[in-house]
C-alpha positions in Angstrom: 29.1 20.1 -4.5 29.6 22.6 -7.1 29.6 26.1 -5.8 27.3 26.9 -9.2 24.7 24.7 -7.8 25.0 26.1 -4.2 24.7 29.9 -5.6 21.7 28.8 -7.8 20.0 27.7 -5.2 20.6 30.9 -3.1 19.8 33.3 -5.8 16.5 30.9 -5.8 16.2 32.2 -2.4 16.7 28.9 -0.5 18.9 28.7 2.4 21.2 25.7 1.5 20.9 22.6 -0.8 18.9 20.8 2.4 16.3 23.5 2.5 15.9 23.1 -1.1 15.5 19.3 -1.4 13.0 19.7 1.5 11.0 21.4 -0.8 11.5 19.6 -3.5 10.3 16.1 -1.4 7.2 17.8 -0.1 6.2 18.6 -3.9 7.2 15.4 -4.9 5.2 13.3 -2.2 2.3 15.5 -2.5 2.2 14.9 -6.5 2.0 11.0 -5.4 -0.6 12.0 -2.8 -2.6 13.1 -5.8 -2.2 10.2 -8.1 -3.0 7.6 -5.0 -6.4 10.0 -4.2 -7.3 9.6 -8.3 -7.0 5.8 -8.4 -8.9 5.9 -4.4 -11.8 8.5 -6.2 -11.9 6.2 -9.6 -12.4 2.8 -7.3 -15.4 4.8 -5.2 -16.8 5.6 -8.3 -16.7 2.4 -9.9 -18.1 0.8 -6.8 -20.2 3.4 -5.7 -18.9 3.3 -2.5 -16.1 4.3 0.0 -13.2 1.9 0.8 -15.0 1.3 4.9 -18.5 0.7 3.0 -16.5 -2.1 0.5 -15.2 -3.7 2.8 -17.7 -4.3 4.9 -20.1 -5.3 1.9 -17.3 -7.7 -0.1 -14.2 -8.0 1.8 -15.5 -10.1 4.4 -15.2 -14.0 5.3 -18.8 -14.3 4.6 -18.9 -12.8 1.1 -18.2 -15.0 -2.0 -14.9 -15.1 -3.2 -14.5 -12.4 -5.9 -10.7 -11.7 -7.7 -11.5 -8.7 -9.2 -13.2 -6.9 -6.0 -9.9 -8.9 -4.1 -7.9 -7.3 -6.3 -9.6 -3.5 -6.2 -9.6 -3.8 -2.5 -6.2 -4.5 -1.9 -5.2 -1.6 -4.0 -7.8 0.6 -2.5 -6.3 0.0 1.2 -3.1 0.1 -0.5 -3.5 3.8 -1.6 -5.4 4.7 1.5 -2.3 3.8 3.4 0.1 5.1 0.7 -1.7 8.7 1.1 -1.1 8.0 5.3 2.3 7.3 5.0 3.0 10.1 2.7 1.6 12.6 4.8 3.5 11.7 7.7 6.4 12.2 5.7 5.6 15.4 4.6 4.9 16.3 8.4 7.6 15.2 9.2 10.5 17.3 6.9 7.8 20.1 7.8 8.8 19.8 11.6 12.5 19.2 10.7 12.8 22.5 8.5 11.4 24.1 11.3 14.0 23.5 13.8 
């Protein structure tokens, strides 16, 4: 790596490049974390609802088949997980920075 880049990133008061991108990840995945909560806080508005209260109301196999609440509730638990996954990621770098 270029030693410019390694001083910058000391004079930026990081330890070394890893330290840096650590950071850098954690800001990264929690700026994802926020776009996955505003399209999980737009669905419960549009239903009026949270995702355990729609699926229990229209994702079941006694509701009638409906594509668009299909649809909205496979992206729902597919941001709900998203935001689960994420964290763990952050958690874990956390843990691995501290060590």
């Amino acid at each position: 790596m270029p030693q410019i880049l390694e001083e910058t990133i000391r004079e930026l008061g990081f330890k070394s490049l890893e330290d840096f991108l650590s950071l850098k990840v954690i800001e990264e995945l929690e700026k994802k974390i926020q776009c996955f909560q505003k399209e999980i806080s737009e669905l419960e508005k549009k239903y009026g609802m949270t995702f355990p209260t729609f699926k229990a109301t229209y994702l079941t196999s006694q509701s009638e088949e409906d594509f668009i609440k299909s649809d909205d509730g496979a992206e729902w638990e597919w941001n709900l997980f998203a935001i689960e996954s994420s964290r763990k990621k952050i958690e874990t770098i956390k843990n691995a920075r501290n060590h």
